[in-house]
N, C-alpha and C positions, 0 to 999 in steps of 0.2 A: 649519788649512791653507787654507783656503776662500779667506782674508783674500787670499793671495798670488798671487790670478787678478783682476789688475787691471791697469789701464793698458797699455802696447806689451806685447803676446806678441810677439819676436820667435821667428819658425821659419829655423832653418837651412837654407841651398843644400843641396841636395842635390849629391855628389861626382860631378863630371863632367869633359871633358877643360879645359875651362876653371876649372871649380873645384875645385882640389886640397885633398885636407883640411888641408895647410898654410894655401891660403889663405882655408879656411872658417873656421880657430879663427884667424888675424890678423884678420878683419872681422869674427870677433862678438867680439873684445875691443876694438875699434872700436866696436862697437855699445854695450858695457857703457862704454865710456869715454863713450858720448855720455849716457850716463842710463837706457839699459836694464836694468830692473831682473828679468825674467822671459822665457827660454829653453826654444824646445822642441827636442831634437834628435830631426831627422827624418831617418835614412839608412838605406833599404831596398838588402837583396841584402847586404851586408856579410860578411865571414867574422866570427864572434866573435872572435877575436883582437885585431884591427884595428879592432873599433868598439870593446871594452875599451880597448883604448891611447887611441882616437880621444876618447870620452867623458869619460876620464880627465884630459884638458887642456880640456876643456870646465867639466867639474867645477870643476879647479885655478882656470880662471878666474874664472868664478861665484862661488866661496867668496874669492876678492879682493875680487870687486865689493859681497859682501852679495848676488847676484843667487839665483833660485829656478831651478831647470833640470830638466827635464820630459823625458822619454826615448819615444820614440813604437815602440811596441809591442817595447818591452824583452819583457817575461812568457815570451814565446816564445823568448826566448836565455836565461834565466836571470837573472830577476832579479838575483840575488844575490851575483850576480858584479859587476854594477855598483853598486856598493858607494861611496859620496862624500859629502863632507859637504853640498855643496850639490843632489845630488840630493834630489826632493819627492815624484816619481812617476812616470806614464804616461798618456801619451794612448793613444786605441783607436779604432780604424777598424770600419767595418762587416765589413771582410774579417779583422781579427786576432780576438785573445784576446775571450774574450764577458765584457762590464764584472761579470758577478758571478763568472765565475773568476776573474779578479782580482784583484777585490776578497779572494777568501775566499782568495787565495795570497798576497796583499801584507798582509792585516791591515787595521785601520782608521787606522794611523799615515802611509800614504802618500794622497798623492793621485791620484786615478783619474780623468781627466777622457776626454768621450765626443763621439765625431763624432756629431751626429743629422741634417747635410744639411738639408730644407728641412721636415722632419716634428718636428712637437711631440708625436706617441706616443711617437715613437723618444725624447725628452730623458725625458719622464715612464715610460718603462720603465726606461730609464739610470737615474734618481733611485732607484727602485725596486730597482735591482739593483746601489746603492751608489756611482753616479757623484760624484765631488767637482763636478766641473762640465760644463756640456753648452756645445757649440759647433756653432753654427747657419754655413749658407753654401755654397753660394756666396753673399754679399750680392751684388756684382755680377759684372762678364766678368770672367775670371780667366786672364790670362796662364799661371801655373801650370795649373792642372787645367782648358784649356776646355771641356772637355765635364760640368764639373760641372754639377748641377740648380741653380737659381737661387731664394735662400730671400727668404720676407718679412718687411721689418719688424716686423711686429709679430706674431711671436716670439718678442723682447725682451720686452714687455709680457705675455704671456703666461705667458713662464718667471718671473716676479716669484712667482708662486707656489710653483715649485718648490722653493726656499728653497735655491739654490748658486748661484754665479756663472754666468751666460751669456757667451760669446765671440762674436763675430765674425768671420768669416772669408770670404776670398775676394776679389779686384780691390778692396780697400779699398783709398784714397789718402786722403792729409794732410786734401783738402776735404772729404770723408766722414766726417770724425772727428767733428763736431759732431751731425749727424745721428743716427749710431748711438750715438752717448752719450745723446743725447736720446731716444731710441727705448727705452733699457733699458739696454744691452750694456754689461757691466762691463768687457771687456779687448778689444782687438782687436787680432790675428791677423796680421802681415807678414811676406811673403818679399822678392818682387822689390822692394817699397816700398822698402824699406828697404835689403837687399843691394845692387841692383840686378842689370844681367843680369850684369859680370864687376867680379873683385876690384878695390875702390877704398878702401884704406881711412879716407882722408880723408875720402872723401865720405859711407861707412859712418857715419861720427861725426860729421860734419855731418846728413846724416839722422835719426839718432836723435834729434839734440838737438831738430829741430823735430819727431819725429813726439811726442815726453815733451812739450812746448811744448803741441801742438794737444790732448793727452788734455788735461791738465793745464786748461788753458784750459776745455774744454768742461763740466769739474767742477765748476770754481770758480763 
C-alpha cells in the first residue's frame, strides 16, 4: 500500500457556499482527467448520510481513473460503512482518531497515514503506532490553514529512515515542486494549487496536468 503515496496528493475543497459538493466531485474528475492519480477526501461537520452518498461518487470516480482515495478521519463515522473499491484508507489529524486505534480497527490491509505538523517525534511515534505514511507541514504560508506552524526541510531527509512515505503539505505551488522532491518528500499535498479558490473545471484539468508534469519532471 506504501507504494500509492506518491506524486500529486490531491485534497478535496472543502463544502462551502461557493463549493458545492456537486461542484467538488465535477473538479476532482477534472483533476483525475488531468493525471491525478491519488485523492484525499477532506469534509469535516458532515451528517453520515450525505458524506456516504458524497464519498460514494468519489469512490465511482477513482476506480474509473485507477485513482487511490483516502478518507480523512473516516474511524469516527464508521468505517465500514464507507465500503469502495478504490477506497485505500485514512488520514488522521492531531484532534481525530489516535493512529494505533486505527490501525487496530482497520487491520493492516488499509492504509493509515498521519499529520505530524512540523515535529519528527510526532512521524516516529506514528511509525510506531502503525502509520502507513507521515505528512510534515505546513512547508510554506498556507492559504488554507494560516495559522498553521511552519515545518523544515529537512524532515524529508530525516524520515528516509522511517521506512513509509513522507508528504508534503502546506502553500506548496508548481515552483516548489523540485525542491521538496529534492529534499526527500515522496508525494505532495494540494488544495487551493490545484482547485483553486471557485469551481473551474477547465482549469482544474489544466492544473493537474502541469502539477503531474512538475512531479514527474523533478523524478526523472
Amino acid at each position: 500500500m506504501n507504494n500509492l503515496i506518491r506524486g500529486v496528493y490531491a485534497i478535496t475543497p472543502e463544502r462551502s457556499a461557493i463549493w458545492s459538493p456537486e461542484a467538488i466531485v465535477d473538479c476532482v474528475a477534472a483533476a483525475l482527467d488531468g493525471g491525478v492519480r491519488l485523492l484525499q477526501c477532506r469534509q469535516k461537520n458532515w451528517h453520515q448520510a450525505e458524506l456516504i452518498e458524497f464519498v460514494g461518487q468519489l469512490d465511482a470516480l477513482c476506480e474509473k481513473y485507477d485513482a487511490a482515495l483516502v478518507l480523512n478521519d473516516v474511524p469516527s463515522l464508521q468505517f465500514d460503512k464507507f465500503s469502495g473499491a478504490a477506497i485505500v484508507g485514512v488520514h488522521l489529524g492531531k484532534t481525530d482518531e489516535a493512529i494505533a486505534q486505527a490501525r487496530g480497527r482497520l487491520g493492516s490491509k488499509w492504509v493509515v497515514g498521519a499529520s505530524c505538523y512540523n515535529r519528527f517525534d510526532l512521524a516516529e511515534q506514528a511509525v510506531r503506532d502503525g502509520a502507513s505514511y507521515v505528512a510534515f507541514g505546513a512547508m510554506y504560508p498556507s492559504t488554507t490553514k494560516p495559522n498553521a506552524v511552519r515545518a523544515e526541510l529537512d524532515l524529508f531527509a530525516k524520515a528516509q529512515d522511517l521506512g513509509v512515505p513522507a508528504v508534503a503539505i502546506g502553500g506548496i505551488t508548481i515552483e516548489r515542486v523540485p525542491e521538496l522532491m529534492k529534499a526527500g518528500a515522496h508525494a505532495v499535498a494540494v488544495v487551493n494549487g490545484l482547485f483553486g479558490m471557485e469551481p473551474d473545471v477547465a482549469q482544474v484539468c489544466s492544473a493537474a496536468q502541469q502539477w503531474v508534469d512538475a512531479v514527474n519532471d523533478s523524478e526523472s
